[in-house]
N, C-alpha and C positions, 0 to 999 in steps of 0.2 A: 100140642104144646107150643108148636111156633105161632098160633093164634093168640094165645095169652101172653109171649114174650111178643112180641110187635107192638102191643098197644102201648105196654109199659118201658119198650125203649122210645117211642115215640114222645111218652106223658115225660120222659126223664130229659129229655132232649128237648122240651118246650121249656120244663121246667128250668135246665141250664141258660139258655137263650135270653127267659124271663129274668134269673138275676143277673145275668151281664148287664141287660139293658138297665133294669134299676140302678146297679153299679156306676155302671158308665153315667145315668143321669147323676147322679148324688154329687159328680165333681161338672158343677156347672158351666158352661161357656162365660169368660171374662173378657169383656171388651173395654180394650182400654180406649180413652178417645185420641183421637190426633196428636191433639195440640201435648196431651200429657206423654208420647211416647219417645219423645229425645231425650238421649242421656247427657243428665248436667253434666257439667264439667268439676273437675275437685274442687275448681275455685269458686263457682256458685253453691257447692256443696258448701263450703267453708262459709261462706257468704251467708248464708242461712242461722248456720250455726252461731255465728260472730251477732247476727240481727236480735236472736233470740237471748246471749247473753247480756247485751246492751240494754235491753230493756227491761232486763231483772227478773228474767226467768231463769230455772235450769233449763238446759237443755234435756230432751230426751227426743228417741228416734220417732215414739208414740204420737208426737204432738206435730210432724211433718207428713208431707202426702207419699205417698204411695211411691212415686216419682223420685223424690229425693231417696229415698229406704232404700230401693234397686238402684241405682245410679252409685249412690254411695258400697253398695254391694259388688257390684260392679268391676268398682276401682277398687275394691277390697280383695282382688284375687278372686272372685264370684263369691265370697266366703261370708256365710249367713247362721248366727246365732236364731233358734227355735228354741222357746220357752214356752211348757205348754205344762197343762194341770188344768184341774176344774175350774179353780179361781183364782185373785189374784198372789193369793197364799200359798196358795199351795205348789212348794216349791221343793220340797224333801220326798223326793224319790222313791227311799226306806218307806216313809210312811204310807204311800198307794198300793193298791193291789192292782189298780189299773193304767200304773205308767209304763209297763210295757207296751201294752196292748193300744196304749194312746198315742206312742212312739211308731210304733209301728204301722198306725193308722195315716199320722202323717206323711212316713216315707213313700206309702202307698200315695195318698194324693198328689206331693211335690214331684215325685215318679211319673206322676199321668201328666203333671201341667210341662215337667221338663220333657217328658217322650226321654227317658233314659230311665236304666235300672237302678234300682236302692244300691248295687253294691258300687256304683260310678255317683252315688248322691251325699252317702253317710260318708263323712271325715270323722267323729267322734262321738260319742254317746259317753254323757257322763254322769260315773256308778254312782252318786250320791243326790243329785240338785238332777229335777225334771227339764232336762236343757241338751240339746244335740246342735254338735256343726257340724253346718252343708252344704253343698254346691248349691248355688242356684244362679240362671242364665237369665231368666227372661221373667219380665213386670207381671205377666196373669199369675204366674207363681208366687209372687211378695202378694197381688190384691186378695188371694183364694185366701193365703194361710193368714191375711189379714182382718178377713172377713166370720173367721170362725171363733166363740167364743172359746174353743180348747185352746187357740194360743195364748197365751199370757205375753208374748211377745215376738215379735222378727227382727232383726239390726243386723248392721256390717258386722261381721267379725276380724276386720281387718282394713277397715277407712282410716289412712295416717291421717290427721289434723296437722299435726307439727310437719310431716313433711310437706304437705301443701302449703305451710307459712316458711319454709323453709328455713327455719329457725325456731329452736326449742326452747322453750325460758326454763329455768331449776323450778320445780312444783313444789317438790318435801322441803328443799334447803339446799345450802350449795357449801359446800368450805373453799371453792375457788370460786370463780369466775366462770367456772363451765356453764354453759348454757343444761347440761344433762344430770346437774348433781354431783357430779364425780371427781372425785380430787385424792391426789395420794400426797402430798404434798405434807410436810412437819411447820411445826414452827415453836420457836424459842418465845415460851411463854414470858407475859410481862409481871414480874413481881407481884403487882398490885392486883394481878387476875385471881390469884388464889391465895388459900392459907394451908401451910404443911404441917399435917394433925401425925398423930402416930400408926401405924410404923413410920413411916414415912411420904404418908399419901396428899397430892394435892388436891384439896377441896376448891373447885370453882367458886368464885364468888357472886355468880347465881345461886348456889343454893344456899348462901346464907340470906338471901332477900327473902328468900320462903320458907326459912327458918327449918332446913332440910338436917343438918349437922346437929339440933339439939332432937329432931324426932329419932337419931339414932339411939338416944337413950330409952328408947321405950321400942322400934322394931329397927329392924335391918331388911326384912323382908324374907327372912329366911323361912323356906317352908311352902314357896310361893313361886310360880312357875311364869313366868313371861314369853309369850311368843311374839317373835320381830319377823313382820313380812319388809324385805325389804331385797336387796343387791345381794345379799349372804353376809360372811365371816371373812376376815382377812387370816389366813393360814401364817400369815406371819407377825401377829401380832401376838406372841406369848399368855399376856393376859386375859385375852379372851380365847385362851385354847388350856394350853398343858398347865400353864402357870394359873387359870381360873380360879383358885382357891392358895393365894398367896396373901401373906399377911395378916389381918385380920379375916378374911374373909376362908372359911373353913365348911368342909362338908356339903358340897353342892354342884351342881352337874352344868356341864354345857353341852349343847347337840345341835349341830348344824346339817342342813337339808338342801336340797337344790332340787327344783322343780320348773326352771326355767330352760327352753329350748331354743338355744342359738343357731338359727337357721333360716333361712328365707323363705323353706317349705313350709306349706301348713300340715303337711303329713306327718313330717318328722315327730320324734317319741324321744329319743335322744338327746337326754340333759347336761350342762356342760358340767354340774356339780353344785358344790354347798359354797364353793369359796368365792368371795366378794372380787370381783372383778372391776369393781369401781369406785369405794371406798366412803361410799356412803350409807350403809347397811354396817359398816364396822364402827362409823360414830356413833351410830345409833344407837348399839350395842354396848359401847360402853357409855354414854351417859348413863348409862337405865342404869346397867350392871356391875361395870366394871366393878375390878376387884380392890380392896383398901390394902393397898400394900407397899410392899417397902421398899419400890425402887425409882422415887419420887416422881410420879404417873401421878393423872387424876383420877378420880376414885369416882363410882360411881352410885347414882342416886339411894338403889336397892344392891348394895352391896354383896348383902347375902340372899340373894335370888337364884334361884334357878334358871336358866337361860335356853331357851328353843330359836334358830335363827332360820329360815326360810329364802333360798335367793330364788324370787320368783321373777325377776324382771333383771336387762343391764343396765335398766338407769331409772330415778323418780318418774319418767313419765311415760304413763305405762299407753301406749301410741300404738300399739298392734298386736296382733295375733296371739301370737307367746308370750309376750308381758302378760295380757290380759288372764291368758288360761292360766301362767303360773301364779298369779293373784287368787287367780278364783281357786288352784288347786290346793294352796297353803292355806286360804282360811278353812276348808274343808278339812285339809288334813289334823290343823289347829283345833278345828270344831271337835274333830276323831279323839283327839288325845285328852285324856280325862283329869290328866295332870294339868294341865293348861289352865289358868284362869283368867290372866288379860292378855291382850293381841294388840300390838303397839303398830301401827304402820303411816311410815312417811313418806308415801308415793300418793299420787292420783291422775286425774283426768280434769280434763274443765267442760265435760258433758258425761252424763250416765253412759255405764257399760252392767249391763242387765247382767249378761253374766256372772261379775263381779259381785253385783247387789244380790243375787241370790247365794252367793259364798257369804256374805257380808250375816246375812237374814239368818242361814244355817248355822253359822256359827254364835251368833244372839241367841236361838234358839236352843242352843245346849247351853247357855249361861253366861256365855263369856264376855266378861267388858274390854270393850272394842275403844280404841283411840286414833284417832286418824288428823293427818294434818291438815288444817285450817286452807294450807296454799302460802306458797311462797313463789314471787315472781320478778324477772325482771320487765323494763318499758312494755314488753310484746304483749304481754297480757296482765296490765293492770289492772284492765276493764273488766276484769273475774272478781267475784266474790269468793266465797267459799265454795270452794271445791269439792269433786266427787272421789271416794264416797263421805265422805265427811259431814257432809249437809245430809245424809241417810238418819231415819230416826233415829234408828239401831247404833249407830258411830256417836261417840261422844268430839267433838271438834275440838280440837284445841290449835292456837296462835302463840307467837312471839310479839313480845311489847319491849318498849327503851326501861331502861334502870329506872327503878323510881315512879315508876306508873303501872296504873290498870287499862290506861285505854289511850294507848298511844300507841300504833303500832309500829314494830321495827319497819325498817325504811323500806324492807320486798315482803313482808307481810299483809298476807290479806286478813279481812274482818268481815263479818256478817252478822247476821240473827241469828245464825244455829250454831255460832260460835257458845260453848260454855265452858272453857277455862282458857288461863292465858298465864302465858310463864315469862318473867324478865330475863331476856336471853339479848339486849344489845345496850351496852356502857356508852351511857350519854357522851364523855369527854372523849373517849380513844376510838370509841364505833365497836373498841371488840366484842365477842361473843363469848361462845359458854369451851371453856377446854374438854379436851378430848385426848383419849389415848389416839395416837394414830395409827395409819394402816403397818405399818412398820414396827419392831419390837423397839423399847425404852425409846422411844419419840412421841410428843405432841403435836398437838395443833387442835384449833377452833372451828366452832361449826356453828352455824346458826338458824333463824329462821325458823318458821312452823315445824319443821321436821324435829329440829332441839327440843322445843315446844312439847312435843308428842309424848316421846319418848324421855322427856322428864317427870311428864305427867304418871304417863306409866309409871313406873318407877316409885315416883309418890304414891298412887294407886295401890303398890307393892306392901309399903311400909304398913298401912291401912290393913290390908286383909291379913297382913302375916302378924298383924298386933290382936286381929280382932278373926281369927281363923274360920269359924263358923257362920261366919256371916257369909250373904249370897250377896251378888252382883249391886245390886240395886242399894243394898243395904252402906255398901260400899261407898258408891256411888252420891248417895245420899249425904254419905258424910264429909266427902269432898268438898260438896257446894256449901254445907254448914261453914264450913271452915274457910271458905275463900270471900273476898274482897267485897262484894256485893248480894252476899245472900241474904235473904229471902228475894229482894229484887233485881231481876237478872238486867244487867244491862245491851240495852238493843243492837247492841256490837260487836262487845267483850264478854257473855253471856254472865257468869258469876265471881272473873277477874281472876286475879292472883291467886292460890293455894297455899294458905298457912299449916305448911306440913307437921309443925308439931302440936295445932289446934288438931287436927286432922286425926293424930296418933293418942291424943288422950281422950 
């Protein structure tokens, strides 16, 4: 008996020996050369990135060496977004039977090149998009997972840009001066801003340029659900809370979210809430939505809408870690919710965040018309075009223009090619913009910029499906550009111009 076991502990013990080594071969020795193994600096980092937008490219992490990727990762807290799938589509999770087992394949290899365990590697795995964040220390690690075609991608998950220029400009819009979007600030509207319809609500006078006040006689939007990635909801602003359905505005819902993580950890899980800590997600809010009511407030676009509001970040520029992931977690969760038909959002980047763009793609891919802003900026970064994701196929882009024009844009507005709509959001004579309920209950104040832009478009968007219910996205979509300034011919700037919202509604 022990003749016949010997041979076969021996044959079993070759046999193990055989697949280690094959193992061990499959993650190949990566030699980086010399001159590529010093770690830039943020400012060379940044220096790259500034080269690349100056010459009228986006930026993406894809199109840099190896070198910059780790360095930037680096200074990221070691912290490294993995996108991985067969191709470059395939980004929905759900739909593999093989994104576990591809997930898990890579932690084994990142494992060998760091000489550390998956459970010191993995920070997150996330349930819906084929995408994990992870430590990673050292360059053979970014060249390995760069070298395979299972990744779809590697980048910082946490390289500040704006901190290395150490100053931020407003991206979505600003209603003060902050350099971060954020303002709580009222103000005593000017007569000539609006006109007071019944009950008692102020209409901007933007939306009589786009003929918004007579598309109410055909929808209101009701029926029709809006989600706002933005800052949150301000808890103290009546109208877009308890008071929601005041005046004319009757029968419809508001629900605010928080998915963003105030923290300097990237471990951290712990969200600080739904409510708008900076007062730019509550302008937002009520352009689209506000309610038409009686206590001389501005009313808003889609008056009778449904409202979903998302604080995925503390301010428009979404510059790190947790901005980012709360971005990417509310268009997911947007994508999830079935009620949902458009997704308003006036934040961004001025280079791709992969992560994002796979929230961006999921959420396209359940149907939803996606709106994003164009870029709004101060001096610091002029030299941007349209912004990310908004230059995304998926994102429809919209901008701010002066009263009285299709293609002039407001004085911090940016313009591009993938711009295709644009809304008058700044009065030639005064400079003002578009009113706003403020963060505060029975108070005003103005907001502008691409971020107005957005989130009026939405809105318009609103009136369109809630007049034409059956219709899908495109069909939508479609009829928008019919009805704005330059269709059939898109202008190489201003993409289709202005929105004639009550062409749009009949």
């Amino acid at each position: 008996m022990i003749r016949r076991i010997l041979p076969l502990m021996v044959a079993g013990l070759l046999l193990s020996l055989t697949s280690c080594s094959e193992n061990e071969q499959s993650f190949e020795t990566i030699s980086i050369a010399q001159e590529q193994r010093e770690l830039l600096t943020p400012q060379e980092i940044k220096a790259k990135i500034d080269a690349s937008i100056q010459n009228g490219m986006h930026f993406t992490w894809k199109a840099v060496t190896t070198q910059t990727v780790w360095s930037a990762i680096v200074h990221g807290n070691s912290l490294a977004t993995v996108g991985f799938g067969t191709d470059a589509n395939d980004f929905d999770r759900t739909k593999s039977n093989s994104s576990a087992a591809q997930q898990q394949a890579l932690l084994e290899r990142i494992a060998y090149y760091e000489q550390k365990e998956i459970k010191d590697i993995l920070v997150n795995a996330d349930p819906y998009l084929n995408l994990m964040d992870v430590r990673i220390e050292k360059q053979e690690t970014v060249a390995a997972l760069r070298k395979l075609g299972l990744v779809r991608y590697v980048e910082p998950a946490d390289f500040r840009y704006f901190s290395v220029a150490e100053m931020k400009p407003g991206i979505g819009g600003v209603t003060t001066q902050s350099d971060s979007g954020c303002g709580f600030e009222s103000a005593t509207l000017a007569t000539s801003d609006y006109t007071t319809v019944t009950p008692n609500a102020k209409v901007p006078w933007a939306f009589y340029s786009h003929n918004i006040p007579s598309a109410w006689s055909y929808a209101t939007g009701r029926g029709i659900t809006i989600g706002i990635v933005d800052t949150g909801l301000s808890p103290n602003q009546s109208l877009l809370g308890a008071n929601f359905n005041n005046g004319a505005s009757t029968g419809r819902t508001v629900q605010k979210f928080g998915v963003y993580v105030d923290s300097i950890w990237p471990w951290s899980t712990t969200t600080d809430g739904p409510n708008d800590q900076c007062g730019h997600g509550t302008s937002m809010a009520s352009v689209a939505t506000a309610p038409r009511n009686d206590r001389g407030l501005p009313v808003g676009v889609a008056y009778n809408a449904n409202l979903i509001t998302y604080r995925a970040a503390s301010n428009v520029v979404l510059d790190g870690y947790h901005e980012q992931n709360g971005v990417k977690n509310a268009f997911t969760a947007l994508a999830n919710n079935a009620n949902v038909k458009i997704i308003s959002m006036s934040m961004g980047h001025i280079f791709s965040v992969s992560k994002i763009a796979d929230g961006v793609k999921y959420a396209y891919s359940k149907g939803k018309l996606i709106f994003c802003a164009g870029g709004t900026s101060t001096s610091f970064t002029n030299f941007v075009g349209v912004i990310f994701p908004a230059w995304m196929p998926e994102a429809v882009a919209v901008t701010g223009v002066k009263e009285g024009t299709s293609n002039q844009k407001c004085d911090v507005c940016h313009s591009g090619s993938e711009i295709q709509f644009t809304i008058q959001m700044q009065r030639v004579a005064s400079g003002n913009t578009i009113p706003v309920d403020s963060y505060y209950d029975n108070q005003s104040d103005y907001v502008g910029g691409s971020s107005v832009a957005t989130a009026t478009t939405a809105g318009i968007a609103a009136l369109v499906w809630s007049k034409n219910p059956t219709w899908t996205r495109d069909q939508v979509l479609n009829k928008l550009r019919q009805s704005a300034t330059y269709y059939p011919t898109r202008n190489s700037n201003y993409g289709y111009g202005n929105i004639n919202a009550l062409l749009a509604v009949q």
